[in-house]
PDB file of N, CA, C, O and CB in Angstrom:
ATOM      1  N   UNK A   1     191.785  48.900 104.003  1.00  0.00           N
ATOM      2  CA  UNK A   1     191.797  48.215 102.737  1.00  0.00           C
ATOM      3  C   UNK A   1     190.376  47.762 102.411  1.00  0.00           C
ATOM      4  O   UNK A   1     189.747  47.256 103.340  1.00  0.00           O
ATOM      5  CB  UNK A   1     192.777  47.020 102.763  1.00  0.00           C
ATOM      6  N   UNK A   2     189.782  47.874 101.221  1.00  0.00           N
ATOM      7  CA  UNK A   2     188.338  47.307 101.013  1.00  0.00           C
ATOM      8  C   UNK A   2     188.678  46.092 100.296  1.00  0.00           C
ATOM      9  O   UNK A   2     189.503  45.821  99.422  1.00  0.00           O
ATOM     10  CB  UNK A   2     187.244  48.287 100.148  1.00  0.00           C
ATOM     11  N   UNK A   3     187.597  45.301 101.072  1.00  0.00           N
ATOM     12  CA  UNK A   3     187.287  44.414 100.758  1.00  0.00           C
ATOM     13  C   UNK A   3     187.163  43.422  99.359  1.00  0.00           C
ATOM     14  O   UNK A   3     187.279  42.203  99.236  1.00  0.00           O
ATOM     15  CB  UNK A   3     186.637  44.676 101.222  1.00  0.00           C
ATOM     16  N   UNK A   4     186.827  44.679  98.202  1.00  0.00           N
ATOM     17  CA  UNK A   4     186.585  44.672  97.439  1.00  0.00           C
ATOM     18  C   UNK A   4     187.982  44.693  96.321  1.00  0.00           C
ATOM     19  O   UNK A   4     188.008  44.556  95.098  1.00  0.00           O
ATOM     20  CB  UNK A   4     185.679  45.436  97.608  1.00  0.00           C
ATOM     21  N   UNK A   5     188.797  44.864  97.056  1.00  0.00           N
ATOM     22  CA  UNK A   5     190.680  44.942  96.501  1.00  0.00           C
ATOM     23  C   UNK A   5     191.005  43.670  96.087  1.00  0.00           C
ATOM     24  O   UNK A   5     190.937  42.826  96.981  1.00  0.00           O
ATOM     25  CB  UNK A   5     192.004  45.326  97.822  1.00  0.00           C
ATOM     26  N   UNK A   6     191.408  43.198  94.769  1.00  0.00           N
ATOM     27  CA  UNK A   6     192.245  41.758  94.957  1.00  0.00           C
ATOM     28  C   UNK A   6     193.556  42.212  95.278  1.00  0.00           C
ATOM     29  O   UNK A   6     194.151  43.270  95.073  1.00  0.00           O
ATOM     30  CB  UNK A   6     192.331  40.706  93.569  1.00  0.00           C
ATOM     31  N   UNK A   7     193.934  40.833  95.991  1.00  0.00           N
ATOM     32  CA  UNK A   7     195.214  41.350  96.562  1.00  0.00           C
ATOM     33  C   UNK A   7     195.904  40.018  95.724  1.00  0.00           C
ATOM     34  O   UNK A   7     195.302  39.227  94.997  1.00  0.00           O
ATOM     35  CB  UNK A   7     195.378  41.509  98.542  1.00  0.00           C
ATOM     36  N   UNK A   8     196.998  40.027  95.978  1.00  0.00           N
ATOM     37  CA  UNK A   8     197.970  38.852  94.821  1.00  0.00           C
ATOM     38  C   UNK A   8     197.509  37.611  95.125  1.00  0.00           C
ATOM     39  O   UNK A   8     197.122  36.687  94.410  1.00  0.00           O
ATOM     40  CB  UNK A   8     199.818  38.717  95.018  1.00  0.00           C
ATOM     41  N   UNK A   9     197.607  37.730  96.234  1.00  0.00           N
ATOM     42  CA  UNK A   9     196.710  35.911  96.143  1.00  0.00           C
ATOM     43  C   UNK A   9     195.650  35.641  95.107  1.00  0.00           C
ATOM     44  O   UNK A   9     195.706  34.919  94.111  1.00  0.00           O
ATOM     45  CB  UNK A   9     195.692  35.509  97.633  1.00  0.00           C
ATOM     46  N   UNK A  10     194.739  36.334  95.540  1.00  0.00           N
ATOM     47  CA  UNK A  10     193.612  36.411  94.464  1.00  0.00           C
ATOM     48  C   UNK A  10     193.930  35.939  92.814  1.00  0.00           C
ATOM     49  O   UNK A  10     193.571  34.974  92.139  1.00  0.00           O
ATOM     50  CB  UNK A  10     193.171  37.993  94.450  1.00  0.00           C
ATOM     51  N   UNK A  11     194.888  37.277  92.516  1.00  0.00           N
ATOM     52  CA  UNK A  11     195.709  36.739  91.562  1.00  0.00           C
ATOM     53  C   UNK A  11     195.951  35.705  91.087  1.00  0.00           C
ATOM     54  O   UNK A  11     195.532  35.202  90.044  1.00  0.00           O
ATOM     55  CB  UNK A  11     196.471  36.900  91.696  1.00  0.00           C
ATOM     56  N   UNK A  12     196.983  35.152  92.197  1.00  0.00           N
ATOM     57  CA  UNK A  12     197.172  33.898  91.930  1.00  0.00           C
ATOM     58  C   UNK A  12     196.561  32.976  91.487  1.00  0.00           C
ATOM     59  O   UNK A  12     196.790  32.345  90.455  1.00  0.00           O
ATOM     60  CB  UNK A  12     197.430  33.540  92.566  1.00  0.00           C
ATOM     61  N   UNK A  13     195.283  32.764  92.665  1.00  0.00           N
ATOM     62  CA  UNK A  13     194.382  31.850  92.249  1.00  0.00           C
ATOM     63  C   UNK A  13     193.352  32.101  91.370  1.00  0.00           C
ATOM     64  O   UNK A  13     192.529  31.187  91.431  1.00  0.00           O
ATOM     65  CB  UNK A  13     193.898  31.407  93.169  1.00  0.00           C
ATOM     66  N   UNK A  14     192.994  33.119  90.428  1.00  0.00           N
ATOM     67  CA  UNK A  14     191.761  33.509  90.032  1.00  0.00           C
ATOM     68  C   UNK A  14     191.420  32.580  88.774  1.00  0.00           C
ATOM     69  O   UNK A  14     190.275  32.363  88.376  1.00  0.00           O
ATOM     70  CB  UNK A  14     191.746  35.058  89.741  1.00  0.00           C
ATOM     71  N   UNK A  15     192.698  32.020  88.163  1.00  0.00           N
ATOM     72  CA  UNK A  15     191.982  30.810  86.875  1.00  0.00           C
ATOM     73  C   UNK A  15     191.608  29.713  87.609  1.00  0.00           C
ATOM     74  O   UNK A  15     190.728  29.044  87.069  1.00  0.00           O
ATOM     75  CB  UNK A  15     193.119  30.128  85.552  1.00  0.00           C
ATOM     76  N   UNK A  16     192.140  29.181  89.048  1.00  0.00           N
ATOM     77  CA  UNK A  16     191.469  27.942  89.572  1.00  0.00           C
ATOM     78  C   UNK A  16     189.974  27.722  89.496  1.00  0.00           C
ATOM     79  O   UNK A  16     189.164  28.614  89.749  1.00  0.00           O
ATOM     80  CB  UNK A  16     191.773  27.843  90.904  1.00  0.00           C
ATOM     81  N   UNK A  17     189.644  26.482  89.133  1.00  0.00           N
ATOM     82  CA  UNK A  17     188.375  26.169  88.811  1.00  0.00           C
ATOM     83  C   UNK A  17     187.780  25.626  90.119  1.00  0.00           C
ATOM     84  O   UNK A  17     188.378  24.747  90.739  1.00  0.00           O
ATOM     85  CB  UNK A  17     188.317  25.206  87.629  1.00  0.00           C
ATOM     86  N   UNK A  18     186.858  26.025  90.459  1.00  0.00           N
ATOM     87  CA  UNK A  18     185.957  25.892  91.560  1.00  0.00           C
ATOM     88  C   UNK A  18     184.994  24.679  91.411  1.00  0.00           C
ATOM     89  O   UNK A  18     183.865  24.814  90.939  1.00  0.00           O
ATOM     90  CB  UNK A  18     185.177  27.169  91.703  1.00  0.00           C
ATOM     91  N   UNK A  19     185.638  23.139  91.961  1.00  0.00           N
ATOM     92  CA  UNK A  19     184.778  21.904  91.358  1.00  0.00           C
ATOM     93  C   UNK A  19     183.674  21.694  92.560  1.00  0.00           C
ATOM     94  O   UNK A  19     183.037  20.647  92.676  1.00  0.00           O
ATOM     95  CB  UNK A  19     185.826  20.324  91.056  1.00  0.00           C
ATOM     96  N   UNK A  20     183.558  22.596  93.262  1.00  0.00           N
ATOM     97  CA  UNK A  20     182.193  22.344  94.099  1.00  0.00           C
ATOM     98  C   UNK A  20     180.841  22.626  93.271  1.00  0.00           C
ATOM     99  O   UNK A  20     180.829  23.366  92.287  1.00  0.00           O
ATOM    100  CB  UNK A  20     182.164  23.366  95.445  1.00  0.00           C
ATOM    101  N   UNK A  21     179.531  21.865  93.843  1.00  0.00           N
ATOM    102  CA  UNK A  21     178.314  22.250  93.450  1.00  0.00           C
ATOM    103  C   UNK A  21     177.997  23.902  93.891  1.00  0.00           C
ATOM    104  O   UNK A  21     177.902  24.477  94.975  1.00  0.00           O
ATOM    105  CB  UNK A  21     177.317  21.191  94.088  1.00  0.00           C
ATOM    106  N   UNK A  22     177.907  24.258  92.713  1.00  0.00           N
ATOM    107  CA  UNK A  22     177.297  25.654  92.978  1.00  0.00           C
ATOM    108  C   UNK A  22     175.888  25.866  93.899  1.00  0.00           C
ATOM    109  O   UNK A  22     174.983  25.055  93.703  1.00  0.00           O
ATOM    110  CB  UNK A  22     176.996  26.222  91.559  1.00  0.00           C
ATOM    111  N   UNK A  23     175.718  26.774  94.743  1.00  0.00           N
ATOM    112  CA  UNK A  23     174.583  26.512  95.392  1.00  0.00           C
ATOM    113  C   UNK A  23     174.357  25.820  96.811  1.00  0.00           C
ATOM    114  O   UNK A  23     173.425  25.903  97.610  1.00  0.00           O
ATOM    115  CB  UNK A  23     174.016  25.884  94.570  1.00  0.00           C
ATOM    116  N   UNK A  24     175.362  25.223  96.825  1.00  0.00           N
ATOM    117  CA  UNK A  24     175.594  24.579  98.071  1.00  0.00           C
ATOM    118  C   UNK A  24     176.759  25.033  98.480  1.00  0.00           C
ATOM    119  O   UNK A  24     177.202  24.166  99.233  1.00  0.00           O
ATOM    120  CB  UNK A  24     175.581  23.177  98.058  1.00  0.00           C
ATOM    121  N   UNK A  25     177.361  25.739  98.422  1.00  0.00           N
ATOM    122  CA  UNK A  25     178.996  26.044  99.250  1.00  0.00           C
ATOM    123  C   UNK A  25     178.551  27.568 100.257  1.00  0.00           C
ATOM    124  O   UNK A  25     178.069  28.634  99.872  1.00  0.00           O
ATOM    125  CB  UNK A  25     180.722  26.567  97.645  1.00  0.00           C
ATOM    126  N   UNK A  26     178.895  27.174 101.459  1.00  0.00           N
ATOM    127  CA  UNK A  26     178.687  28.738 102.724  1.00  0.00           C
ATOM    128  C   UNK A  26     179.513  29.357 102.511  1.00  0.00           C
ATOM    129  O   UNK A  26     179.381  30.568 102.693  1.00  0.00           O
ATOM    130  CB  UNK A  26     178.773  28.709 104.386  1.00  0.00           C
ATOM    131  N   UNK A  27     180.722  28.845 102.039  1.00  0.00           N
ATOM    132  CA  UNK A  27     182.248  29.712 102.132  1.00  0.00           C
ATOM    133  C   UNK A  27     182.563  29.838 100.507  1.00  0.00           C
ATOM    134  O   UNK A  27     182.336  29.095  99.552  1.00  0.00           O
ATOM    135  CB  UNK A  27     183.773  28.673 103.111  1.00  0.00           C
ATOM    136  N   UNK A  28     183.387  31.535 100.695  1.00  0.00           N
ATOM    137  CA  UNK A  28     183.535  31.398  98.637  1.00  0.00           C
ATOM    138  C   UNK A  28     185.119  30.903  99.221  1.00  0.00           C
ATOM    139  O   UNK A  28     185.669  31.178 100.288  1.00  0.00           O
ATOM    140  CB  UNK A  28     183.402  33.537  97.068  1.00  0.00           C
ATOM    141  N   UNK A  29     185.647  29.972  97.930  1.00  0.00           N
ATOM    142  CA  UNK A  29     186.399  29.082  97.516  1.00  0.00           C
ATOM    143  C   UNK A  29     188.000  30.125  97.780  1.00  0.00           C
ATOM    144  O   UNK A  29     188.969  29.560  98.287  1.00  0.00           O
ATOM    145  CB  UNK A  29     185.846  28.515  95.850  1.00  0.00           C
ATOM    146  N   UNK A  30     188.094  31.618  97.381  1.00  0.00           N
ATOM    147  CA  UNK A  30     189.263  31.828  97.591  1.00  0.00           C
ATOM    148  C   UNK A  30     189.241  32.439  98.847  1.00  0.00           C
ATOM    149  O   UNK A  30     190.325  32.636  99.398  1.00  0.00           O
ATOM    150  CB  UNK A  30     189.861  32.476  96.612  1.00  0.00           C
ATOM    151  N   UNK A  31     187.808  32.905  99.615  1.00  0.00           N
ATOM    152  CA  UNK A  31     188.395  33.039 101.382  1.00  0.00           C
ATOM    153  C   UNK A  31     189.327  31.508 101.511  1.00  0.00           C
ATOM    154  O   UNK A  31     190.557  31.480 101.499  1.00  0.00           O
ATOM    155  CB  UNK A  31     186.640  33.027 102.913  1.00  0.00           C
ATOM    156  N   UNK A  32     188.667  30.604 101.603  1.00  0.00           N
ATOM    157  CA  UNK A  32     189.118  29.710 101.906  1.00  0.00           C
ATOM    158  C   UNK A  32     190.942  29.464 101.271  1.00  0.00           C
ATOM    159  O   UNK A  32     191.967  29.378 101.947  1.00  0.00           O
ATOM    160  CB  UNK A  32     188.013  28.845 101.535  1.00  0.00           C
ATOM    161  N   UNK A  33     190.866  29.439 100.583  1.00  0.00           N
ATOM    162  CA  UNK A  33     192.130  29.639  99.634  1.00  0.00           C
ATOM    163  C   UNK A  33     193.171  30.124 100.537  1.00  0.00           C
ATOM    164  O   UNK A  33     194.084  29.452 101.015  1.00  0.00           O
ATOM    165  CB  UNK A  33     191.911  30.731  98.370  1.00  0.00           C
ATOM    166  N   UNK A  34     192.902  31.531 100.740  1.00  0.00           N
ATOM    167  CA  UNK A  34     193.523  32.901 101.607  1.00  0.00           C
ATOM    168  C   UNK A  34     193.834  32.424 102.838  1.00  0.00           C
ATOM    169  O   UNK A  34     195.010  32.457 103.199  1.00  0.00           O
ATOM    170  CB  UNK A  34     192.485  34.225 101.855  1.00  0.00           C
ATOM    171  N   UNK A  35     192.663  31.817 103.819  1.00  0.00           N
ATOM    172  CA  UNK A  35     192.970  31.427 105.261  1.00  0.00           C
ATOM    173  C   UNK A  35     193.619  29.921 105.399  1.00  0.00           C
ATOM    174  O   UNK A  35     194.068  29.486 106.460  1.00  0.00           O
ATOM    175  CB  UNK A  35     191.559  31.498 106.125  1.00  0.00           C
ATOM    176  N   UNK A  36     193.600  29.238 104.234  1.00  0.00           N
ATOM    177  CA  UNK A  36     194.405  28.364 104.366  1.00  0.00           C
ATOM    178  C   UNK A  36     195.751  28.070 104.071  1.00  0.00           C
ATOM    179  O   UNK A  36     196.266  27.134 104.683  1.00  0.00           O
ATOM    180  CB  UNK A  36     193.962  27.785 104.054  1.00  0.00           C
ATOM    181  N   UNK A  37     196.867  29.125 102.680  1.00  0.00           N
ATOM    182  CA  UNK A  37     197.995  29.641 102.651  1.00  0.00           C
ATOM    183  C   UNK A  37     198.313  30.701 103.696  1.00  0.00           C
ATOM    184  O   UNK A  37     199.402  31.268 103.599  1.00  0.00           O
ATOM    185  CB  UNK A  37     198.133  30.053 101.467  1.00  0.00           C
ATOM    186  N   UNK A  38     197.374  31.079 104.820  1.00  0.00           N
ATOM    187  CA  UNK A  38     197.811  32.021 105.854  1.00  0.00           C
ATOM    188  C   UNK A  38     198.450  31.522 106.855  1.00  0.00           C
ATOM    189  O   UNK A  38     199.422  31.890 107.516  1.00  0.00           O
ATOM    190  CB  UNK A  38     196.864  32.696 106.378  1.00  0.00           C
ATOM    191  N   UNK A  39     197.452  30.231 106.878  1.00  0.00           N
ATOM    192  CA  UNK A  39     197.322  29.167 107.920  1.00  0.00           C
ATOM    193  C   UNK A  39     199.093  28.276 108.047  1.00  0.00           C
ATOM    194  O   UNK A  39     199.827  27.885 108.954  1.00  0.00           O
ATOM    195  CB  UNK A  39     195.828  27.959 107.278  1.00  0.00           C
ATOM    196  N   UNK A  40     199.110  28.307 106.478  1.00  0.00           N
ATOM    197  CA  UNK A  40     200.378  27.296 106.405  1.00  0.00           C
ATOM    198  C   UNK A  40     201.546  27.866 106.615  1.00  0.00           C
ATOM    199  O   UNK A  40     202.588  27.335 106.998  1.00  0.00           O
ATOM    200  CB  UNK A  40     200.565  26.617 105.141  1.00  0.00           C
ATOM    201  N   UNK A  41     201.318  29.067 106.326  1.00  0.00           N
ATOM    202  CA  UNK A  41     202.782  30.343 106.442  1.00  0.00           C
ATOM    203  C   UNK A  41     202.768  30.276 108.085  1.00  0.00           C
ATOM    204  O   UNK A  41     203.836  30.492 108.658  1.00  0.00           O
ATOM    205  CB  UNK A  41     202.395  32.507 105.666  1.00  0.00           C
ATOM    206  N   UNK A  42     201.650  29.998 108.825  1.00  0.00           N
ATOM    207  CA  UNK A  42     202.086  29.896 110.425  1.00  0.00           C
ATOM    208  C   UNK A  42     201.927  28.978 111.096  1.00  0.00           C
ATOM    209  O   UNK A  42     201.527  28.984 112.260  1.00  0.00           O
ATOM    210  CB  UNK A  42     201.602  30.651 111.214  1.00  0.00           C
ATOM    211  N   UNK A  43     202.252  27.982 110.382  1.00  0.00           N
ATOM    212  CA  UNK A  43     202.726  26.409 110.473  1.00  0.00           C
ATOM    213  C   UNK A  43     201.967  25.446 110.893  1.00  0.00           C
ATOM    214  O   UNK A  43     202.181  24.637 111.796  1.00  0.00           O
ATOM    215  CB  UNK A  43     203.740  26.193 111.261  1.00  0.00           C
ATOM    216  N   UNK A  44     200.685  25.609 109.910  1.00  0.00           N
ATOM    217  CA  UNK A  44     199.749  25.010 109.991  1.00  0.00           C
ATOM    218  C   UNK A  44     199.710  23.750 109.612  1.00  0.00           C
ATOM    219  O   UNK A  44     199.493  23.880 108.408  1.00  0.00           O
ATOM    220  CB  UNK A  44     199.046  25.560 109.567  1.00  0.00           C
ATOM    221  N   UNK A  45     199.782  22.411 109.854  1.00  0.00           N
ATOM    222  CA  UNK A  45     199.824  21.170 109.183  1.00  0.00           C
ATOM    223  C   UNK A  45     198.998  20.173 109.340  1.00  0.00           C
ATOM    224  O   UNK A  45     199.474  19.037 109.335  1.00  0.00           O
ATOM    225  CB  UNK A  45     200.797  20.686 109.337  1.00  0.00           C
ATOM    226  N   UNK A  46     197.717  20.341 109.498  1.00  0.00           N
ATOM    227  CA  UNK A  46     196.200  19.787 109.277  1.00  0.00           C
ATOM    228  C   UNK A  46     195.195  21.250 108.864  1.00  0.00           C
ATOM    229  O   UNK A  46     195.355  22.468 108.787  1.00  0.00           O
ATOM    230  CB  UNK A  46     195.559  18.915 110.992  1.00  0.00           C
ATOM    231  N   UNK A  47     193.992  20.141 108.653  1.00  0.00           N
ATOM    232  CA  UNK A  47     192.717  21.447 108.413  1.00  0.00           C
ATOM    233  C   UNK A  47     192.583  21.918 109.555  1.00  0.00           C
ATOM    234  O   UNK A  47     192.352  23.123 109.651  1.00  0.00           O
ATOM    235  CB  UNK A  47     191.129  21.066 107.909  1.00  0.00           C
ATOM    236  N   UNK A  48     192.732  20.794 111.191  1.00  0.00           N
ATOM    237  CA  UNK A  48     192.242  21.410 112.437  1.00  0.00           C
ATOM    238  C   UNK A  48     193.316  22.609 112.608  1.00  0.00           C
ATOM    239  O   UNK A  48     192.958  23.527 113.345  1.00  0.00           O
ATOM    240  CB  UNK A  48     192.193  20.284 113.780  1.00  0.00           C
ATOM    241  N   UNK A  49     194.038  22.661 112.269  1.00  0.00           N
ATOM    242  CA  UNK A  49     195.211  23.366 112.389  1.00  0.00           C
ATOM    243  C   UNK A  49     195.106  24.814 111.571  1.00  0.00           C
ATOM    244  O   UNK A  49     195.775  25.785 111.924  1.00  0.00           O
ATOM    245  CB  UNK A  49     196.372  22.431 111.867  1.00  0.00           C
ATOM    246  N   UNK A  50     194.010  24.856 110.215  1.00  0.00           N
ATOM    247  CA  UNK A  50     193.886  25.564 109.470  1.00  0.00           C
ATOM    248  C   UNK A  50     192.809  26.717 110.361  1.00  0.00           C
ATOM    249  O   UNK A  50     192.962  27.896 110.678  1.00  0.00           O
ATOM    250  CB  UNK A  50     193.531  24.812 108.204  1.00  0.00           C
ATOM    251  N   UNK A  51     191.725  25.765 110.561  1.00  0.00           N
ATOM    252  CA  UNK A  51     190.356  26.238 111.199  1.00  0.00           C
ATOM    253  C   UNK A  51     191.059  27.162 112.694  1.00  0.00           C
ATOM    254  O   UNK A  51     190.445  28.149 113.097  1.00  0.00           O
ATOM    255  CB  UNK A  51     189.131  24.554 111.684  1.00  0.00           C
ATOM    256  N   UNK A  52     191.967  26.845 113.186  1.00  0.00           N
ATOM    257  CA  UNK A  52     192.139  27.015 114.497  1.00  0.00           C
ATOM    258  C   UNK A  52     193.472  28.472 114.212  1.00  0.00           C
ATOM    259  O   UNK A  52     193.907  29.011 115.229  1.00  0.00           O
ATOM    260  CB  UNK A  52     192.657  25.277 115.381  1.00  0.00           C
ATOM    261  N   UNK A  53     193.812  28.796 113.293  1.00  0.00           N
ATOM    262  CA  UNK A  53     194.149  29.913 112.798  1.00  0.00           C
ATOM    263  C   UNK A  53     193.481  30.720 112.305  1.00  0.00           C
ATOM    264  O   UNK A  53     193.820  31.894 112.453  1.00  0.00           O
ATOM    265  CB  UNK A  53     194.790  29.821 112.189  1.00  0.00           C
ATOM    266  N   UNK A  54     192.288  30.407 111.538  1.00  0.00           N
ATOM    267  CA  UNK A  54     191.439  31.059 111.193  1.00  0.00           C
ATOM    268  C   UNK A  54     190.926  31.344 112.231  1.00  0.00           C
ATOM    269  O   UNK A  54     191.115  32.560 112.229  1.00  0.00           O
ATOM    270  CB  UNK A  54     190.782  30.658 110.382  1.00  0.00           C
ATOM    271  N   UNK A  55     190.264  31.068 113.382  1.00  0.00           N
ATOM    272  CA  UNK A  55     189.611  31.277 114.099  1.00  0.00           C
ATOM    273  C   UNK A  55     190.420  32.379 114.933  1.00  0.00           C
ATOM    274  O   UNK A  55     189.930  33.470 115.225  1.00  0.00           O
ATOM    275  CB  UNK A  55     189.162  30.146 114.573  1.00  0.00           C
ATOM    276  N   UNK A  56     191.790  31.949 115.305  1.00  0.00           N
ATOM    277  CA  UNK A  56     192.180  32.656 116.575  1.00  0.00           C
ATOM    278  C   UNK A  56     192.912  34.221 115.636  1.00  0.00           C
ATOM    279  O   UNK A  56     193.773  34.908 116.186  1.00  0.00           O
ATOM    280  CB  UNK A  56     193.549  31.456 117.750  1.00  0.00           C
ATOM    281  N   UNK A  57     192.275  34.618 113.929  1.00  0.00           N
ATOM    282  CA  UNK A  57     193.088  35.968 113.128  1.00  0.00           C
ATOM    283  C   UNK A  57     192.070  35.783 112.560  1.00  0.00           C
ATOM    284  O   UNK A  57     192.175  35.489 111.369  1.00  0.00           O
ATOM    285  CB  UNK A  57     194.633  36.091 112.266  1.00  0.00           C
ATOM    286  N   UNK A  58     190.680  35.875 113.158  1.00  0.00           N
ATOM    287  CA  UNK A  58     189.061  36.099 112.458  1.00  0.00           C
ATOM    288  C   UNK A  58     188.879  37.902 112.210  1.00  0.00           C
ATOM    289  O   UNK A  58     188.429  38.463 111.210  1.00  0.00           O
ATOM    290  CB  UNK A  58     187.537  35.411 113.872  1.00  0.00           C
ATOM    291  N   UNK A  59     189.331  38.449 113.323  1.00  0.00           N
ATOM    292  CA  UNK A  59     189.383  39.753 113.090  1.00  0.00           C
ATOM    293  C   UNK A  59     190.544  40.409 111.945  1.00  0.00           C
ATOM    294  O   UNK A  59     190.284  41.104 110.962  1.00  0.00           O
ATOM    295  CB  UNK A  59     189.566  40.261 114.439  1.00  0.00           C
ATOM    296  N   UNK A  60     191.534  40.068 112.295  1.00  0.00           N
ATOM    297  CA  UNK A  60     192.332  40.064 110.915  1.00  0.00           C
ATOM    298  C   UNK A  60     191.791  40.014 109.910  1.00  0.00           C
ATOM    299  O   UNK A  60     191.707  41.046 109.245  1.00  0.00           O
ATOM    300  CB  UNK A  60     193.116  39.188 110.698  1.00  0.00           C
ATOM    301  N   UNK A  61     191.231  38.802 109.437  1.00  0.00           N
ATOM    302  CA  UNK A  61     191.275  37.950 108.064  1.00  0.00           C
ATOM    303  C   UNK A  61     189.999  38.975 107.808  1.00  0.00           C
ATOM    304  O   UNK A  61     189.926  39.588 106.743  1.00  0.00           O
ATOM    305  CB  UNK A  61     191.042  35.886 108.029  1.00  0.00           C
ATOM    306  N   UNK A  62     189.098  39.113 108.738  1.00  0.00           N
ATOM    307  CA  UNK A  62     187.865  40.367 107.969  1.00  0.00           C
ATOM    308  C   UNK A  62     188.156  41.599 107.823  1.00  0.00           C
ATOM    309  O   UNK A  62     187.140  42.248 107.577  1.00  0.00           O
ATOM    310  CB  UNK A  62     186.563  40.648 108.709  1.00  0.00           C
ATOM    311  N   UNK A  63     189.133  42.248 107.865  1.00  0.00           N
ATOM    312  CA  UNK A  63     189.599  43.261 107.169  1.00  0.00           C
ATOM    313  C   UNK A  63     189.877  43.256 105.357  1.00  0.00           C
ATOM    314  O   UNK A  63     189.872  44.173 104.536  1.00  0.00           O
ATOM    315  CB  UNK A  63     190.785  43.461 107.918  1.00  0.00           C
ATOM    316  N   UNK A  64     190.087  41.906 105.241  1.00  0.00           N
ATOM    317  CA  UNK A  64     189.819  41.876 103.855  1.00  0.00           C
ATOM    318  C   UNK A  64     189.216  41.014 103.108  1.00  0.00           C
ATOM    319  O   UNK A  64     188.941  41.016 101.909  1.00  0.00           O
ATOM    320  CB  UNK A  64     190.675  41.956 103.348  1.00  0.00           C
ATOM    321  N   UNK A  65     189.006  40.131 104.107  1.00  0.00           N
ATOM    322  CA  UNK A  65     187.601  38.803 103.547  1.00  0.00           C
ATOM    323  C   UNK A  65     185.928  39.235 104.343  1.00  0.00           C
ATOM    324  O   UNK A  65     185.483  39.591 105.434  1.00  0.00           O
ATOM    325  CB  UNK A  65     188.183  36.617 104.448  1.00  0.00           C
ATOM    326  N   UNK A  66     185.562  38.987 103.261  1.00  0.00           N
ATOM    327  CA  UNK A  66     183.928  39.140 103.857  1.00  0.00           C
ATOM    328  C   UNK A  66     183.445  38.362 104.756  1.00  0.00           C
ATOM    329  O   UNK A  66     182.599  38.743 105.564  1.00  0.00           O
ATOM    330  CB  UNK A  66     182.911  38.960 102.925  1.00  0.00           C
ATOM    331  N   UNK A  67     184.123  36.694 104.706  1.00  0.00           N
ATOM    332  CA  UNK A  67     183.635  35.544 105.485  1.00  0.00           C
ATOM    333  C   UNK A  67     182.291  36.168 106.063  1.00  0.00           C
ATOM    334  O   UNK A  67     182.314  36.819 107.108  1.00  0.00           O
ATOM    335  CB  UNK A  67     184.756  34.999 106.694  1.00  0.00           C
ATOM    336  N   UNK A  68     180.909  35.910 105.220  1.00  0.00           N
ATOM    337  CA  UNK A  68     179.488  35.875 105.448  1.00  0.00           C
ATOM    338  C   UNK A  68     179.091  34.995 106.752  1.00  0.00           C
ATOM    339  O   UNK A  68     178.490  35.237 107.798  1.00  0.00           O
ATOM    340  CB  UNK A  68     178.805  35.303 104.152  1.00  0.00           C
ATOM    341  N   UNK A  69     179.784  33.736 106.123  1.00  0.00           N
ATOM    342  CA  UNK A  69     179.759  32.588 107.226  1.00  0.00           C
ATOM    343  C   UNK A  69     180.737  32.495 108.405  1.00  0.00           C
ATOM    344  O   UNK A  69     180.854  31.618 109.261  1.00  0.00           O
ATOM    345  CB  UNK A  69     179.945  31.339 106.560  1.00  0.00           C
ATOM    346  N   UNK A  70     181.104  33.123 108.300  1.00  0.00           N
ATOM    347  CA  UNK A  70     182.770  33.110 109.806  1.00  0.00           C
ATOM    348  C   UNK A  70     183.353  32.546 109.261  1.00  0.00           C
ATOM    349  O   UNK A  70     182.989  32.177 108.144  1.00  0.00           O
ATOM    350  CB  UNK A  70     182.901  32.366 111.499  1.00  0.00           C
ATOM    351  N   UNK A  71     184.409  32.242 109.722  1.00  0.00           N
ATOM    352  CA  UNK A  71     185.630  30.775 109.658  1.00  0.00           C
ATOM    353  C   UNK A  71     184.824  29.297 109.082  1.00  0.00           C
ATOM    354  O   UNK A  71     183.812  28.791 109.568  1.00  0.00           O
ATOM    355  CB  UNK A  71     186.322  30.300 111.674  1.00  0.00           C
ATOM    356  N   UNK A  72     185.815  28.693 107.623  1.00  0.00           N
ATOM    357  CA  UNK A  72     185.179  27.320 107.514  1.00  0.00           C
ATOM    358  C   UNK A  72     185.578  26.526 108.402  1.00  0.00           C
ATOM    359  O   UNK A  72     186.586  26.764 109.067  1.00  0.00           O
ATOM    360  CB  UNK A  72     185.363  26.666 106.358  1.00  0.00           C
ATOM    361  N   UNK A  73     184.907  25.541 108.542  1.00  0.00           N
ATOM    362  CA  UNK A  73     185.166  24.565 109.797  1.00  0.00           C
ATOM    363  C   UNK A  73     186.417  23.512 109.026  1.00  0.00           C
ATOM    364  O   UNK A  73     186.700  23.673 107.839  1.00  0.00           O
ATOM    365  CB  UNK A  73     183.429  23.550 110.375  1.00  0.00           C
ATOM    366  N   UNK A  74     186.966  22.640 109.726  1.00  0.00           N
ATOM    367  CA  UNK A  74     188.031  22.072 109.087  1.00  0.00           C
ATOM    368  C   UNK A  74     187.297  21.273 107.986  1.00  0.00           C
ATOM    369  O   UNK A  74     187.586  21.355 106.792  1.00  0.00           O
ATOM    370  CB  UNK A  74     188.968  21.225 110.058  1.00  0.00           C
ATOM    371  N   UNK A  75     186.251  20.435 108.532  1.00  0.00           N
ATOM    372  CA  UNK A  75     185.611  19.458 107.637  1.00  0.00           C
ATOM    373  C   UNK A  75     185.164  19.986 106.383  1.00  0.00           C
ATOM    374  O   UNK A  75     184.484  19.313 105.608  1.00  0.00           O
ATOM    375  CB  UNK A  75     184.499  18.851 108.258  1.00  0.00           C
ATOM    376  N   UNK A  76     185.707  21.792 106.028  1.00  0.00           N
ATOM    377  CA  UNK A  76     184.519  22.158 105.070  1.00  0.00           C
ATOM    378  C   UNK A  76     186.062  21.918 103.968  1.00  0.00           C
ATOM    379  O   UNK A  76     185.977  22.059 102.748  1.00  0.00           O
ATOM    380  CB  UNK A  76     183.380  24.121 105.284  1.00  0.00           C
TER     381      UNK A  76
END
């Protein structure tokens, strides 16, 4: 699958407005999006909880996320 595919999530979220400072964010807003409804579908119920799915389906999740930066950290 390239990377470059929206997949329905995307969809989903693509009118959400992105209220971070531009310029300062490592992670784009719908990786994050993606690994965190992934996160919750496998019963994720904190950010540490988010990060620590992301981390342990990093190879996964880059099959169709670019994550430049790796995995966001929970605090991000």
């Amino acid at each position: 699958m390239s990377s470059d595919m929206p997949t329905s999530l995307e969809i989903c979220f693509s009118d959400l407005p992105d209220p971070r400072v531009q310029g300062r964010c490592d992670h784009k807003l719908m990786d994050m999006l993606i690994i965190a409804v992934c996160a919750a579908l496998c019963g994720a119920d904190s950010w540490v909880a988010v990060e620590t799915v992301g981390k342990a389906k990093e190879t996964w999740f880059r099959e169709f996320l670019k994550l430049e930066n790796g995995i966001p950290s929970h605090d991000t």
